[in-house]
C-alpha positions as CSV (number, residue, x, y, z in Angstrom):
1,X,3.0,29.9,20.9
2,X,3.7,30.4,24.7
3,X,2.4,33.3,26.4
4,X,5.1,33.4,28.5
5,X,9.0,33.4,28.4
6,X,11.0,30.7,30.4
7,X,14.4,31.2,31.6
8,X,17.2,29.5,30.2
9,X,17.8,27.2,32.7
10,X,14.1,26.1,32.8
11,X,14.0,22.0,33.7
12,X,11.3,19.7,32.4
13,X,9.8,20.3,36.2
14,X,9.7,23.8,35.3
15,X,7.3,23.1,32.4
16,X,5.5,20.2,34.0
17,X,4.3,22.4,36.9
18,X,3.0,25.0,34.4
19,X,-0.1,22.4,34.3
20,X,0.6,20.1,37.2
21,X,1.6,22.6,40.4
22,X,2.1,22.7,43.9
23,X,-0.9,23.2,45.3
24,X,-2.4,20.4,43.0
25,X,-0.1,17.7,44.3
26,X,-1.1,19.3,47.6
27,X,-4.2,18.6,47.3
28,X,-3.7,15.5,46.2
29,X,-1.5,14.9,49.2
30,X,-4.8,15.7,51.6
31,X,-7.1,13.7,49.4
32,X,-5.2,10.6,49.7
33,X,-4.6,11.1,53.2
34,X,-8.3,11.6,53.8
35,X,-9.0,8.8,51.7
36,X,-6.8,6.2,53.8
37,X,-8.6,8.0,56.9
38,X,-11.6,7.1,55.7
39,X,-11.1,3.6,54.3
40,X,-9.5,2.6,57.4
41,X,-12.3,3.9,59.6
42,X,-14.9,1.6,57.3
43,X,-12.8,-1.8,56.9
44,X,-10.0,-1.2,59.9
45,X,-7.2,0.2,60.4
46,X,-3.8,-0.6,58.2
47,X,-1.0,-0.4,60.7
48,X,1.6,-0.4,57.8
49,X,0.3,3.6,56.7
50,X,1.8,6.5,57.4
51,X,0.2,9.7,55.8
52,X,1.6,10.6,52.3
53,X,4.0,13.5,52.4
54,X,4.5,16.1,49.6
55,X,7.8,14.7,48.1
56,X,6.5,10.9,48.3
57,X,3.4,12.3,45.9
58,X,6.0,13.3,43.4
59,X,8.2,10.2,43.8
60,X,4.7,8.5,43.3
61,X,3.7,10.3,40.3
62,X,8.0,9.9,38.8
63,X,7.4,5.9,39.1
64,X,4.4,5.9,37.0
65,X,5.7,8.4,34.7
66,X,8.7,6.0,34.3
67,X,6.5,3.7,32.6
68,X,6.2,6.1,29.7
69,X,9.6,6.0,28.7
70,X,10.4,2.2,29.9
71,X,7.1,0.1,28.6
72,X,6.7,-2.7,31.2
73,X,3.8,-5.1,32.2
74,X,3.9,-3.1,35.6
75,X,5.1,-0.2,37.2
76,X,6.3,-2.9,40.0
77,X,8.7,-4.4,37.7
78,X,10.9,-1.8,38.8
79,X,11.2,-3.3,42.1
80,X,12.0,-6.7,40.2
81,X,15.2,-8.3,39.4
82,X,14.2,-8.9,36.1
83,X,14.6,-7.2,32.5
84,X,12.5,-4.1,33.8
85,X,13.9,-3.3,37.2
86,X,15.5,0.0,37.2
87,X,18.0,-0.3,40.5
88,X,18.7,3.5,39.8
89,X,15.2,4.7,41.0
90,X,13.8,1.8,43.4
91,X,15.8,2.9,46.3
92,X,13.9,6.0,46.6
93,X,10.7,3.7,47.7
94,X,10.2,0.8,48.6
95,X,7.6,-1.5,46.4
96,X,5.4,-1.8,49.6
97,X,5.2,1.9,50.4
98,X,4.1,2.3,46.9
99,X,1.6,-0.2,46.8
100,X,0.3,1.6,49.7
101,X,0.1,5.2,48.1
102,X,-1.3,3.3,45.0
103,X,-4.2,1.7,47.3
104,X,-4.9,5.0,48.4
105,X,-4.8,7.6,45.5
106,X,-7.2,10.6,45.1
107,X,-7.8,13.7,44.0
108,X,-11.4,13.9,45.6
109,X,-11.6,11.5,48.3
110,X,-15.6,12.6,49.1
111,X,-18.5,13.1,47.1
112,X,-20.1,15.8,48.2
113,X,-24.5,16.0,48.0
114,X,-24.6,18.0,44.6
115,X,-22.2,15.9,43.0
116,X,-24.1,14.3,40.2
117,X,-21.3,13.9,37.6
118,X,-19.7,10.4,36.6
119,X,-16.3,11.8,36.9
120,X,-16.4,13.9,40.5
121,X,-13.2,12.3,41.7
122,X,-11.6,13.8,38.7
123,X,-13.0,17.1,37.6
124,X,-11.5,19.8,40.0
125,X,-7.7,18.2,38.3
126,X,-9.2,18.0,34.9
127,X,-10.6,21.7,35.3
128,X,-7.3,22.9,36.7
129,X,-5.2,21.1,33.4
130,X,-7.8,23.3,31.5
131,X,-6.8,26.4,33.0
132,X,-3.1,25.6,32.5
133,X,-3.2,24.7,29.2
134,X,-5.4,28.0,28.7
135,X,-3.0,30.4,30.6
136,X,0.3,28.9,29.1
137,X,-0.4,28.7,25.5
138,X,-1.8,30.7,22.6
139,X,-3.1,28.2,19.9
140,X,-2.8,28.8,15.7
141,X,-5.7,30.0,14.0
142,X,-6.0,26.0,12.7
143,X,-7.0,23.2,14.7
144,X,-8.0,20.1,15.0
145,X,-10.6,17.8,16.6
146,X,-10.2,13.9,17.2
147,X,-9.3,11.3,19.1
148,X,-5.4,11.2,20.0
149,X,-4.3,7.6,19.0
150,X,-3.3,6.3,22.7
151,X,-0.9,3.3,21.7
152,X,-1.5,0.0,24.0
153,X,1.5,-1.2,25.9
154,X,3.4,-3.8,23.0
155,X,4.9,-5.5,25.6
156,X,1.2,-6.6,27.2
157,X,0.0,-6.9,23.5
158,X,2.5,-9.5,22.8
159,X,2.3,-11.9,26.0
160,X,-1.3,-11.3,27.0
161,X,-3.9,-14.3,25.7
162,X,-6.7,-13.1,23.2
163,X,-9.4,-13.0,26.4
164,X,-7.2,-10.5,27.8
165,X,-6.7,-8.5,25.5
166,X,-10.2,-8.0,24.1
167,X,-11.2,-7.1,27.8
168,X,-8.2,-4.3,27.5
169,X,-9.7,-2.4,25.1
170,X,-12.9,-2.2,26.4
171,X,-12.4,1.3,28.3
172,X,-15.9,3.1,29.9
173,X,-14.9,6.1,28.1
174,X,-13.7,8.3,24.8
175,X,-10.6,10.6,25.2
176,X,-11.4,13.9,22.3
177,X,-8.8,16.5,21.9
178,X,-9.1,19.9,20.2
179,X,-5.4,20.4,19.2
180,X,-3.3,23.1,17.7
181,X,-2.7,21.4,14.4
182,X,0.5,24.2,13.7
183,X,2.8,22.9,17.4
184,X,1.1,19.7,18.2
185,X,-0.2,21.3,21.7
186,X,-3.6,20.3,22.8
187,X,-5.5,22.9,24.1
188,X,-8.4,21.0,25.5
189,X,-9.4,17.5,26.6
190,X,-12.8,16.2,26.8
191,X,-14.0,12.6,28.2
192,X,-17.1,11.0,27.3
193,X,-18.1,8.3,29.6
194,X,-19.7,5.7,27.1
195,X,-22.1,4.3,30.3
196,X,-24.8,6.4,31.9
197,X,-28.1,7.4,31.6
198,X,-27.5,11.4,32.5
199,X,-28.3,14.0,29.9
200,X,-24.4,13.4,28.4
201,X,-24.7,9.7,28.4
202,X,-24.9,7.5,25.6
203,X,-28.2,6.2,26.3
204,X,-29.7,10.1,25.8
205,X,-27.7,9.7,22.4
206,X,-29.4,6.9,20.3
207,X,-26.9,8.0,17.2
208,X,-23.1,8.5,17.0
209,X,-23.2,11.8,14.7
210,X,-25.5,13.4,17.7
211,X,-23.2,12.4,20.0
212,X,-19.8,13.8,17.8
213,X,-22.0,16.8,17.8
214,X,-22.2,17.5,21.0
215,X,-18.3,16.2,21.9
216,X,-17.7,18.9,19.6
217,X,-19.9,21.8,20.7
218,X,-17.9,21.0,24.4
219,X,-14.4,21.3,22.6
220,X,-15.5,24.8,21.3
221,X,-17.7,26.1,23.9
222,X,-14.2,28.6,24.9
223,X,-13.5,29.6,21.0
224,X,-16.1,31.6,20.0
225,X,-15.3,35.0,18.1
226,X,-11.4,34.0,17.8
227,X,-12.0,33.3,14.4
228,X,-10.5,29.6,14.5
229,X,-10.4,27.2,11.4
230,X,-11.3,24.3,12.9
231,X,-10.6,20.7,11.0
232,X,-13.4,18.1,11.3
233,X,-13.1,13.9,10.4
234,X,-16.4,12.4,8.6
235,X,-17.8,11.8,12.2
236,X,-18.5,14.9,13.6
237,X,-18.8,17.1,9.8
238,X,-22.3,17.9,9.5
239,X,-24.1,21.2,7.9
240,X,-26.0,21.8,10.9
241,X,-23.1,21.6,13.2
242,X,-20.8,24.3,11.0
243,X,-23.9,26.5,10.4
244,X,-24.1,26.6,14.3
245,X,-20.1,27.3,14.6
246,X,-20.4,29.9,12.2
247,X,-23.0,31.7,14.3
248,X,-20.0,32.0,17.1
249,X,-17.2,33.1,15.1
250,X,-15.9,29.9,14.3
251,X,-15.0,28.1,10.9
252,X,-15.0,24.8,9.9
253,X,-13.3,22.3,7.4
254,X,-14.1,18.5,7.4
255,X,-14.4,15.4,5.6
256,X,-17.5,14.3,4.6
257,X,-18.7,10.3,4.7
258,X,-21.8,9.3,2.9
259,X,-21.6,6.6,5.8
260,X,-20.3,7.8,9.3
261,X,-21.4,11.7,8.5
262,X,-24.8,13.4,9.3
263,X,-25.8,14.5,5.7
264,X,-29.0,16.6,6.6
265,X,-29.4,19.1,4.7
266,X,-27.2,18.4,1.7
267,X,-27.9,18.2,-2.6
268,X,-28.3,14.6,-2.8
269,X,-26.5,15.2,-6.4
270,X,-23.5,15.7,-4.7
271,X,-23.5,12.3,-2.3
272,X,-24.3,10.3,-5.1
273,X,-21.3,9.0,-7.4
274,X,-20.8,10.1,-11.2
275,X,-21.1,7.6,-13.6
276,X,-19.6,9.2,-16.3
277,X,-15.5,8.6,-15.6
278,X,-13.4,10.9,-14.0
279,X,-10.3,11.8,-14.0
280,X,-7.9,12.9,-11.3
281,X,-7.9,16.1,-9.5
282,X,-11.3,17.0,-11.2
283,X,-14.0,18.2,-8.6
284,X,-17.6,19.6,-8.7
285,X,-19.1,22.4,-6.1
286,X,-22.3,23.5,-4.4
287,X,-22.7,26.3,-2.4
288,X,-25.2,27.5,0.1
289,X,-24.1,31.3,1.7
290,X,-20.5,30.8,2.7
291,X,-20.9,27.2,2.4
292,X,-19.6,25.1,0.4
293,X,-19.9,21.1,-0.9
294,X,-16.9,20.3,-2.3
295,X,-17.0,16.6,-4.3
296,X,-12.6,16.0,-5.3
297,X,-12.0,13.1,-6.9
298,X,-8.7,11.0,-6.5
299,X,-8.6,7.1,-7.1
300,X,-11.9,7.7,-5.6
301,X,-14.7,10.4,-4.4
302,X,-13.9,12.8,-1.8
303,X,-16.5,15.1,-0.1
304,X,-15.7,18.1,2.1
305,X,-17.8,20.7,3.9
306,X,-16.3,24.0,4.4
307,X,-17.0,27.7,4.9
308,X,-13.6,29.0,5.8
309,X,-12.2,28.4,2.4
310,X,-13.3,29.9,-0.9
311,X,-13.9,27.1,-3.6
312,X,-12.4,29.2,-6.1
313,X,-8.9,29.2,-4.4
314,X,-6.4,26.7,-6.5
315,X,-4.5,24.2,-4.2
316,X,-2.5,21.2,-5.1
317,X,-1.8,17.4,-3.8
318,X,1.7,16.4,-3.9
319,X,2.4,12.7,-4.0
320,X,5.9,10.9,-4.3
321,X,5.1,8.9,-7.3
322,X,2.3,10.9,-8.8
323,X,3.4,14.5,-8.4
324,X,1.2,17.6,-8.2
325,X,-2.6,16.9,-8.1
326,X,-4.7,19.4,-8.7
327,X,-7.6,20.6,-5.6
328,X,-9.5,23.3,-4.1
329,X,-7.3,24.9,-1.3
330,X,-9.5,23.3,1.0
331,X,-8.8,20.1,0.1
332,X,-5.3,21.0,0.7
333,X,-5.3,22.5,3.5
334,X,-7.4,19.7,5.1
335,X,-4.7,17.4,3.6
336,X,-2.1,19.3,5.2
337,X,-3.5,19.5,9.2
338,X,-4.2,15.8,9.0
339,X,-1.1,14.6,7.9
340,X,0.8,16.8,10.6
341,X,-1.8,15.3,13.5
342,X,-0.9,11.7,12.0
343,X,2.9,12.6,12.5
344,X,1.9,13.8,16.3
345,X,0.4,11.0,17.0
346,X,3.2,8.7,15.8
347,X,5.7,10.6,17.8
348,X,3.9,11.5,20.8
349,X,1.6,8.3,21.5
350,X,4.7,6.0,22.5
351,X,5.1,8.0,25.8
352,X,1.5,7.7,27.3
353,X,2.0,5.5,30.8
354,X,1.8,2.3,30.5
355,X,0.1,1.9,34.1
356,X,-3.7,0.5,33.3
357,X,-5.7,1.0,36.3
358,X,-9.8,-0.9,36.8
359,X,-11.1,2.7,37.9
360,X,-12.0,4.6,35.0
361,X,-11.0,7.8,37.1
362,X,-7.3,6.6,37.2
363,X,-7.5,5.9,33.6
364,X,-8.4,8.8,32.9
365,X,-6.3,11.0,35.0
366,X,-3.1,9.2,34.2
367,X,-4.2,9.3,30.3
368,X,-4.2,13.8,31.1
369,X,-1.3,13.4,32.9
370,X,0.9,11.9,29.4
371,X,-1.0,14.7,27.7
372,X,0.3,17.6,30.1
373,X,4.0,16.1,29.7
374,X,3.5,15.8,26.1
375,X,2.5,19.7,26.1
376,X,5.2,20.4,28.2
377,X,7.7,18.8,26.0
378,X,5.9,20.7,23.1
379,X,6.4,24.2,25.1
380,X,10.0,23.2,26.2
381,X,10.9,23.0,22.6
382,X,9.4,26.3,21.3
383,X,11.6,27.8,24.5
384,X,14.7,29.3,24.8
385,X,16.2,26.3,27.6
386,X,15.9,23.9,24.2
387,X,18.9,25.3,22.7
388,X,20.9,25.1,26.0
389,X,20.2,21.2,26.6
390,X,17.9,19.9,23.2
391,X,16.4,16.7,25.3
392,X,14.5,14.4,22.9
393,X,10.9,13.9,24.2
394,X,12.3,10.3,25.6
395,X,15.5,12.3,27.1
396,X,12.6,15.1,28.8
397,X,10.8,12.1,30.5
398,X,14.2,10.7,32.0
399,X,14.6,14.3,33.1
400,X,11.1,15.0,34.6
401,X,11.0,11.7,36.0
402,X,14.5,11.9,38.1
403,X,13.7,15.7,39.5
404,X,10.2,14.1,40.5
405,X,12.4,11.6,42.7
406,X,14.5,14.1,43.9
407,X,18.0,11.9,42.6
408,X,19.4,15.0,41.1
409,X,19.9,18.7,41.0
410,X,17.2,20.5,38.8
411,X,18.9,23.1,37.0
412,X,20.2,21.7,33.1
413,X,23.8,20.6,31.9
414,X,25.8,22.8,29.9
């Protein structure tokens, strides 16, 4: 849970600037106006800027965070007189003082000589979002790691033509989370650029379960000896990968694919299926030290990998129509972290910004910013201010988005 106590008449800024403070908008105040400095003294100079201030910044970053609760084509349609203009919030800017902030966004507007990393002109926020997350929250002992389903905008998906939308969903990178799978909160992000030739780029990694592998040794590298259960899907289970954790203090259960997982290692007995017919709930077990191969079957063969369950341990599968199934606790417990992520993801991927940038820096960043607010949100309702006001996670983003653009007094209603 939270490490530390809010007061009772916390606001969603309150909770936002646990991750996102000050000094970070600051900065990104002085980045920006470097930037235009620096533009202009390359291709001319653009009589129409003036240099960002500190409260245009967070009017700037309440527009696009508008588009998280109000889906439209584009954050200008708030300056429209269509369906998507919102009259209540464009008179703090005007649309061409915010395409002009927009031209001239950044968090690092050099590149400095050592720089060698894809994403330099987002690391120092990324880094800092780390150490929020880190200082403001404890996580459960069980969590999870996997791609957080990021929904695309259904009003683009609808009106855009085929063309476009295939070249949508072609982004330069992979978003992986390693989430508390007890609150929701994700305690750490990790991108993987899918173009590059460094030492992390996916021509070093010829195979997809070496690359998992090493997504997954990043998500872990700061939860070793905590004694973490941490849940695994087919793609990054792998023997060698859990013998490794187990070295560090940390325990694994995953689900195990004869096709997407790295199967070094394991009985090929226990890959191959039965012949003989089975019936449900019945399951067979190898072990190796405090491993075990666990092969479940239900309507079909399930394999899992695990050394932080014993195999002995009873659980059970409850369906609606079926009833109580029996499984190893594992299998249960496995069952149980998933579905809770699966509800996550259904409640919390509605409200990523719509706002799709071409720089995969933007993308990103604007992808960690829905994350923080999401956390926030998550902290806000494990918090004492939740049962003064009890916002709904759309109500929160109104909130945030109006104290952002200064259009009303921060402290909650009674």
């Amino acid at each position: 849970g939270p490490t530390r106590k809010m007061p009772l008449t916390a606001s969603a800024m309150d909770f936002f600037q646990l991750f996102v403070p000050d000094n970070v908008l600051k900065n990104m105040v002085v980045q920006t106006n470097m930037y235009a400095k620096k533009y202009q003294e390359r291709f001319g100079s653009d009589d129409a800027w003036i240099d960002v201030t500190l409260t245009e910044m967070k009017a700037f970053l309440g527009y696009m965070i508008s588009t998280s609760i109000h889906h439209c084509e584009s954050v200008l349609s708030i300056w429209s007189s269509g369906f998507y203009s919102n009259k209540s919030i464009a008179l703090i800017m005007t649309q061409s003082r915010f395409e002009k902030i927009l031209k001239y966004f950044h968090i690092v507007a050099f590149r400095s000589s050592q720089t060698t990393h894809s994403l330099y002109k987002i690391q120092p926020f990324l880094d800092s979002l780390q150490n929020g997350f880190d200082s403001a929250f404890r996580p459960s002992q069980a969590q999870v790691l996997h791609e957080p389903l990021i929904d695309e905008d259904p009003v683009f998906i609808a009106t855009c033509t085929e063309r476009e939308l295939r070249k949508r969903k072609k982004r330069k990178f992979s978003l992986w989370v390693r989430q508390c799978s007890s609150t929701g909160f994700i305690c750490q992000i990790y991108v993987h650029l899918k173009e590059g030739s460094g030492a992390d780029g996916l021509d070093a990694l010829k195979n997809k379960p070496q690359l998992h592998s090493m997504v997954a040794k990043s998500l872990c590298q700061n939860a070793s000896g905590k004694n973490y259960i941490i849940f695994t899907g087919p793609s990054i289970t792998s023997l060698h990968l859990f013998e490794e954790f187990e070295k560090q203090g940390i325990y694994c259960c995953g689900l195990l694919s004869t096709r997407k997982s790295d199967c070094t290692g394991l009985p090929p007995s226990m890959l191959n299926n039965s012949e003989t017919p089975q019936s449900r709930g019945q399951y067979r077990i190898r072990m190796k030290g405090n491993m075990s191969l666990i092969c479940w079957y239900n309507k079909g063969h399930f394999r899992f990998l695990t050394n932080a369950y014993s195999p002995v341990q009873q659980g059970v599968i409850i369906k609606r129509k079926s009833g109580e199934i029996p499984c190893p606790l594992a299998v249960e417990a496995f069952a149980a972290h998933l579905s809770y992520i699966c509800k996550y993801d259904d409640k919390y991927s509605k409200y990523f910004i719509s706002h799709k940038p071409n720089k995969t820096w933007q993308q990103v960043f604007w992808f960690a910013i829905s994350i923080a607010i999401n956390n926030a949100y998550i902290l806000y309702k494990m918090s004492e201010a939740y049962h003064v006001t009890r916002y709904s996670r759309a109500q929160f983003g109104e909130r945030l988005v109006k104290e952002l653009l200064g259009l009303e007094d921060t402290s909650p209603t009674h």
